[in-house]
C-alpha positions in Angstrom: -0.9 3.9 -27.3 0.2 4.0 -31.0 -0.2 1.3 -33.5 1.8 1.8 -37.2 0.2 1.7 -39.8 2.2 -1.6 -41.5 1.2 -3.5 -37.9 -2.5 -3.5 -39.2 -1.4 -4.6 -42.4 1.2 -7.2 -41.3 -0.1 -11.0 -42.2 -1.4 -13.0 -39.4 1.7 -15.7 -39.5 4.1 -12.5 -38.9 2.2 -11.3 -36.0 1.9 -14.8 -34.4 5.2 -14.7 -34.6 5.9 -11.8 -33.1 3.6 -13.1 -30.1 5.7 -16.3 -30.0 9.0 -15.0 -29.3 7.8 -12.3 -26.6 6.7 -9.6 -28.8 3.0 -8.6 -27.7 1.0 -7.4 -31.0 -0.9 -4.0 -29.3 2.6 -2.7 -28.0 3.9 -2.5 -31.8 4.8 1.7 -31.9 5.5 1.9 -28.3 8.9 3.8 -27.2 11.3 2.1 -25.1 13.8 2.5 -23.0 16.4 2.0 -26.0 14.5 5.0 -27.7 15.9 7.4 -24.7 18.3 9.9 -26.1 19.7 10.7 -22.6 19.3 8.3 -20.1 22.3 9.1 -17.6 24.0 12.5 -16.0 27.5 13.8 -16.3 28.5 11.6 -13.7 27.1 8.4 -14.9 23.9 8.4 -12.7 21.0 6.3 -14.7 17.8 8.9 -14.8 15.6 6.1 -14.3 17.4 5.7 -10.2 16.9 9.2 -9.8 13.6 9.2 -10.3 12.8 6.5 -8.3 14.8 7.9 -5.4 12.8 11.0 -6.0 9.6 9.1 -5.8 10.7 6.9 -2.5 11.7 10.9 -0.9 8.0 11.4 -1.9 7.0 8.3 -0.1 9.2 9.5 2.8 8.0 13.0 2.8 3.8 11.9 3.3 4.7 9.9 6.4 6.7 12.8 7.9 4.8 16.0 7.9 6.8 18.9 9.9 6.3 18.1 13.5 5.0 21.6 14.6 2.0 21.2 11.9 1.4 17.5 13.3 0.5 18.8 16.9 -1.4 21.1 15.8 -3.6 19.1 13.3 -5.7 15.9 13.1 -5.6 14.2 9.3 -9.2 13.6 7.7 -11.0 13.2 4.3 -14.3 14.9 5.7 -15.5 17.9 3.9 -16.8 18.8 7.2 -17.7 17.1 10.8 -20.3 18.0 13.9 -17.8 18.2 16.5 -18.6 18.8 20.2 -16.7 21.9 21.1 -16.3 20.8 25.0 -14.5 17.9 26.8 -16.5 15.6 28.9 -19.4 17.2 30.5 -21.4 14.1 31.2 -22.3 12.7 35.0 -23.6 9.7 36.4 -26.2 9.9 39.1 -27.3 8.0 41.7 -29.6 4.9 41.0 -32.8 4.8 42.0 -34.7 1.0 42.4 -37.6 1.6 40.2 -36.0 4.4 38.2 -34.3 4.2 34.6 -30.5 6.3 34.3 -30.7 9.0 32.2 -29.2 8.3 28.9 -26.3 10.2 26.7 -27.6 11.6 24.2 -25.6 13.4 20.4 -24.0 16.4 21.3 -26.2 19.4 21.6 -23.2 21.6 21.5 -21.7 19.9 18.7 -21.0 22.4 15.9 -20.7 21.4 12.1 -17.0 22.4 10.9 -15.8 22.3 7.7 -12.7 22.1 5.9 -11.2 23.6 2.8 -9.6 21.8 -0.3 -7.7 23.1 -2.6 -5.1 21.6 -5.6 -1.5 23.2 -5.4 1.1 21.9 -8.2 5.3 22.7 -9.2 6.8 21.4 -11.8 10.5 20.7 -12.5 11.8 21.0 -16.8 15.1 19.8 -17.6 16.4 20.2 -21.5 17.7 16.9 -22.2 21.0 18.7 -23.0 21.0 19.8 -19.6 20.7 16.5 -18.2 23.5 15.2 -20.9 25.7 17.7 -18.4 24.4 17.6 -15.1 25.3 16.2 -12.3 23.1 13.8 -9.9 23.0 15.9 -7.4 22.1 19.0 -9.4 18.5 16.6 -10.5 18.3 15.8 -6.8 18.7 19.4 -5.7 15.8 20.2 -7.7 13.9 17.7 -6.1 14.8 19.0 -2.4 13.5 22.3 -3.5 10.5 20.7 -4.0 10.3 18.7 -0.9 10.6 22.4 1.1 8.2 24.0 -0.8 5.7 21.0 -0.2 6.6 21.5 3.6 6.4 25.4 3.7 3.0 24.9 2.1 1.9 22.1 4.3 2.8 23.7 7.2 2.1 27.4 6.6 -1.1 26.8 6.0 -2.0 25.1 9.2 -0.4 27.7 10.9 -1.9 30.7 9.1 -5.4 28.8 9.9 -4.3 29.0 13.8 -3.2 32.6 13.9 -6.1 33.8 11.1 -9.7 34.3 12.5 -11.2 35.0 9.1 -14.0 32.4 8.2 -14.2 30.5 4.9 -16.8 28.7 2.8 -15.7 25.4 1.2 -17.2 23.8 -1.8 -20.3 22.1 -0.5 -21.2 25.6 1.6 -19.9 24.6 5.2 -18.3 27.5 7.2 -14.6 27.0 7.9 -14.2 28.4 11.2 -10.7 30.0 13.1 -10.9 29.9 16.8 -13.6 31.7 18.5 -13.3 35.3 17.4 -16.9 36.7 19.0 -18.6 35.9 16.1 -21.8 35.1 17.7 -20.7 31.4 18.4 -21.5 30.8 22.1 -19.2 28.6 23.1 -20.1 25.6 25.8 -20.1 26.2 29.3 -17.9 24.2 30.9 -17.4 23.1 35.1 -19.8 25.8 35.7 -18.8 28.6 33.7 -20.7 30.1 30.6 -19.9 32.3 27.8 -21.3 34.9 25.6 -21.3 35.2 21.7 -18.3 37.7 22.3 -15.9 35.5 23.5 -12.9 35.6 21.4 -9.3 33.7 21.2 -7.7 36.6 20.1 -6.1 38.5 21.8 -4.1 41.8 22.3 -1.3 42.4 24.8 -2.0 46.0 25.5 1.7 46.9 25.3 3.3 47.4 22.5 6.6 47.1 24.4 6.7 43.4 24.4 5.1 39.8 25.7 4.2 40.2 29.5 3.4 37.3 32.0 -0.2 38.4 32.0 -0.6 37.4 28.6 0.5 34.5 28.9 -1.6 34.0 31.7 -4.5 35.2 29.6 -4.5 32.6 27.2 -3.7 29.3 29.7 -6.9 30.5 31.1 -8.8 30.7 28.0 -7.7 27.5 26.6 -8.5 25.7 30.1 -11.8 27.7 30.7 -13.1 25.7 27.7 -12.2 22.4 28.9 -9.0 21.9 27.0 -5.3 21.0 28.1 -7.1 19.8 31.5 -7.2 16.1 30.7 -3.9 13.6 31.1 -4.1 13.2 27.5 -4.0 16.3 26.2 -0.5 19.5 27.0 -0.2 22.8 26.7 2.3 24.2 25.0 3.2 27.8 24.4 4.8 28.6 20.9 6.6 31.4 19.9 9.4 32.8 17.6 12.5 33.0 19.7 12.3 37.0 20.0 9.2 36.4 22.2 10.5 33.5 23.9 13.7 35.1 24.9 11.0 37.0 26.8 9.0 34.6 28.3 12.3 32.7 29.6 13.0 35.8 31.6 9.9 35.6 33.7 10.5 34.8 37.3 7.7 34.8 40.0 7.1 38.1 41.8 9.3 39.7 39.1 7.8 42.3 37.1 8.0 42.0 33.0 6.8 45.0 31.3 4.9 46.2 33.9 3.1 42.8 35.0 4.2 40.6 37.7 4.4 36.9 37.0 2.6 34.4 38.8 5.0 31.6 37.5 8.8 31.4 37.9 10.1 30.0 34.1 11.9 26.8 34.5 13.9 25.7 32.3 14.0 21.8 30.2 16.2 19.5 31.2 18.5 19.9 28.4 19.2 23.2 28.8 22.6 25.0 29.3 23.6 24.5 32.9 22.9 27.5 34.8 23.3 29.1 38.5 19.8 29.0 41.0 19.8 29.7 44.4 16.5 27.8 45.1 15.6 24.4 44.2 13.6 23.4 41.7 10.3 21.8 43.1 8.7 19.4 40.5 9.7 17.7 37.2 11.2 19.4 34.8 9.9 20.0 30.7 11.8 17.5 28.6 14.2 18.3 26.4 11.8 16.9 23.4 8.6 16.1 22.8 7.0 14.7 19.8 10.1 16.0 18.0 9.8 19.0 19.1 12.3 20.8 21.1 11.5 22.0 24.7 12.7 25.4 25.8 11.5 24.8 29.6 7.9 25.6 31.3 5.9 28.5 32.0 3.1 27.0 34.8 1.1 24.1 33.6 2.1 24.7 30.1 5.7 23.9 27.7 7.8 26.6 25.8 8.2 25.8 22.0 10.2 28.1 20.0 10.3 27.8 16.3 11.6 30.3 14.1 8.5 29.3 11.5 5.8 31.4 14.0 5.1 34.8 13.4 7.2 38.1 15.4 5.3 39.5 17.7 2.3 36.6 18.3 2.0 33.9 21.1 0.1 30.9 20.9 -0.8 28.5 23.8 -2.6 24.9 22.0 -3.8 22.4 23.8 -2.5 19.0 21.8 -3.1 15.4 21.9 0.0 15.0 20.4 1.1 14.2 16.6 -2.2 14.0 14.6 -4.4 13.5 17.8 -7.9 14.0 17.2 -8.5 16.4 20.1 -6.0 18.8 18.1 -7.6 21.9 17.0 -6.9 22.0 13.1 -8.1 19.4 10.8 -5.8 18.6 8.0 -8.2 17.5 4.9 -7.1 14.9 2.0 -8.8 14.0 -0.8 -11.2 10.8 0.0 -9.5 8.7 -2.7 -6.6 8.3 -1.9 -4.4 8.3 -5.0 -4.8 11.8 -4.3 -3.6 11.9 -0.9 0.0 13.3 0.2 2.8 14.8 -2.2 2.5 12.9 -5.4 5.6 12.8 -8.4 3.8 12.8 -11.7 5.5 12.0 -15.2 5.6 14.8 -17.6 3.7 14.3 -21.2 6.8 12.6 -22.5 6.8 9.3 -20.3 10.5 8.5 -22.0 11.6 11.2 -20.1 10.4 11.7 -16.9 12.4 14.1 -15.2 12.3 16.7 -18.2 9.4 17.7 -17.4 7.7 16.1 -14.0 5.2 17.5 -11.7 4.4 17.7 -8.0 1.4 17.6 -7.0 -0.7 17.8 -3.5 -4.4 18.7 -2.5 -5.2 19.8 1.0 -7.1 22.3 3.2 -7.6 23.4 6.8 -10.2 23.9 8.8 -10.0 24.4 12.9 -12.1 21.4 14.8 -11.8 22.9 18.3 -12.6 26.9 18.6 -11.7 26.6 21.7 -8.5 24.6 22.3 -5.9 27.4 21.4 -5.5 31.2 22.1 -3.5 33.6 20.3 -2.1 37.2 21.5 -0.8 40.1 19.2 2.2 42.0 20.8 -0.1 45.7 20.5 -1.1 48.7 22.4 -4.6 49.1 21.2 -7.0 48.2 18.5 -8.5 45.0 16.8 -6.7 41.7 16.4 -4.8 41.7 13.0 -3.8 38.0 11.6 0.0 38.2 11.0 1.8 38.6 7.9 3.6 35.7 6.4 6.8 36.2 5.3 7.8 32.2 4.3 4.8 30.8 3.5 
């Protein structure tokens, strides 16, 4: 704030009577709204409901993350968490008369996770003699830009974290994990099976001709051999760009698909174009929607989701709780206080014009939570597992 230097030399009767008739004494050289040189568009739309349409957008915009990143991911503020890395696992037994029950006990296969944070920022300049000729919706268009950047961000980085095996450290020193990759991480045994320190959730297809029903086969049973997408709360669902799931729509049981017969006919949601079967259809069919997400149909136990956003030439299967469930495999990390939480609109330096120059602002990181509750496969002959390229993020 700015005081003149004739307000510390005005008499005390002039300033109590500035105090008198509304005017506060410590606001003397502040700008007002009268000082705005511009203060509407072209079209006669005040700046000042622009921006606050802008920041209600912003508002908007935190509670309504994309709905493919919110069933993968689980918010938190946590720099990291020891999370058990199995489902269930613990058993009553029979009581004895003299004898005491065995009691649970933490975790021992709990595994300490942590999650990155990092600051991202845009800012938007106008001239003011831009503004003296735009047009509303040429400020607001700016803003959308904005708002799709935020969600490109957002959600390409919980995806990359899904498809990307490659471990990070995050600022106190704990490891951010992928899924298991055969680091050495042993995951839980589970119904009776055990694994090794080699078990990974990434995966090759073997044929570089395309997605077969093995694969997809592959991953169900890697997701389920770890306890996951076996519980009434939690689904499967198989994503994929729609090249792949033009594929996997194909598959019909006892059909061969690139050289693998599937086990499971693909059936069709219930919104689907209607379409010619000789047999009938033996069970409920996939939704049309699910947590906002459309429903191509079902492969087995598990729900087709196509999305343009995922990489050519991977397949995921995730086993989700649903939007922001905390059995979802990536953890979505805020900033504990939370004036810094979600996409913020920040004034510029000159507050009498706040859309010349304002800023967007968010800070976030990943981290996965369950290494074992998703599998991914790379559409390849041979060779190692190689995270995909992202062309939109």
């Amino acid at each position: 704030m700015t005081t003149t230097h004739s307000s510390l030399t005005r008499s005390l009767p002039a300033r109590k009577k500035l105090f008198i008739f509304g005017g506060d004494p410590n606001a003397v050289g502040t700008s007002t709204q009268g000082d705005v040189l511009v203060n509407q568009t072209a079209d006669g739309v005040d700046l000042n409901r622009i921006w606050d349409e802008a920041a209600t957008a912003m508002q908007a915009w935190n509670k309504s993350r994309t709905s493919l990143a919110a069933i993968l991911s689980y918010p938190t503020t946590n720099v990291g968490d020891a999370i058990a890395q199995s489902i269930g696992g613990d058993h009553f037994e029979e009581a004895s008369e003299f004898g005491e029950p065995t009691g649970l006990r933490a975790e021992p296969d709990a595994l300490i996770l942590g999650y990155s944070l990092s600051d991202f920022d845009l800012a938007s300049r106008f001239s003011w003699r831009f503004l003296r000729s735009a047009t509303a919706q040429q400020v607001k268009s700016v803003i959308d830009r904005a708002l799709e950047a935020d969600n490109r961000l957002v959600t390409g980085a919980i995806l990359r974290r899904l498809f990307d095996p490659a471990e990070k450290i995050n600022e106190v020193g704990h490891r951010c994990y992928g899924l298991y990759n055969g680091d050495g991480t042993v995951p839980p045994s589970f119904a009776g099976q055990t694994f090794s320190g080699s078990s990974s959730h990434y995966l090759i297809s073997g044929n570089a001709n395309g997605i077969d029903p093995g694969d997809i086969t592959d991953l169900i049973k890697q997701v389920r051999s770890k306890g996951f997408g076996t519980t009434p709360n939690s689904k499967l669902l198989i994503l994929a760009n729609p090249l792949q799931g033009e594929i996997i729509a194909s598959f019909r049981a006892g059909v061969e698909t690139n050289g693998v017969e599937s086990q499971f006919d693909f059936i069709p949601a219930r919104n689907a174009p209607a379409y010619l079967t000789p047999n009938e259809i033996v069970g409920e069919q996939a939704p049309g929607e699910w947590s906002n997400l459309p429903i191509s149909g079902s492969y087995g136990p598990a729900w087709l989701v196509e999305s343009r956003y995922l990489p050519v030439g991977y397949v995921a299967v995730v086993a989700t709780g649903g939007p922001n469930s905390t059995i979802n495999p990536i953890g979505f990390r805020q900033h504990q206080n939370p004036a810094y939480q979600g996409l913020r609109l920040l004034p510029g330096s000159d507050s009498r014009y706040p859309l010349v120059s304002s800023f967007m602002q968010r800070s976030f990181g990943v981290g996965t939570r369950y290494r074992g509750a998703a599998a991914v496969v790379q559409v390849k002959a041979s060779g190692p597992y190689e995270a995909p390229e992202w062309a939109w993020t």
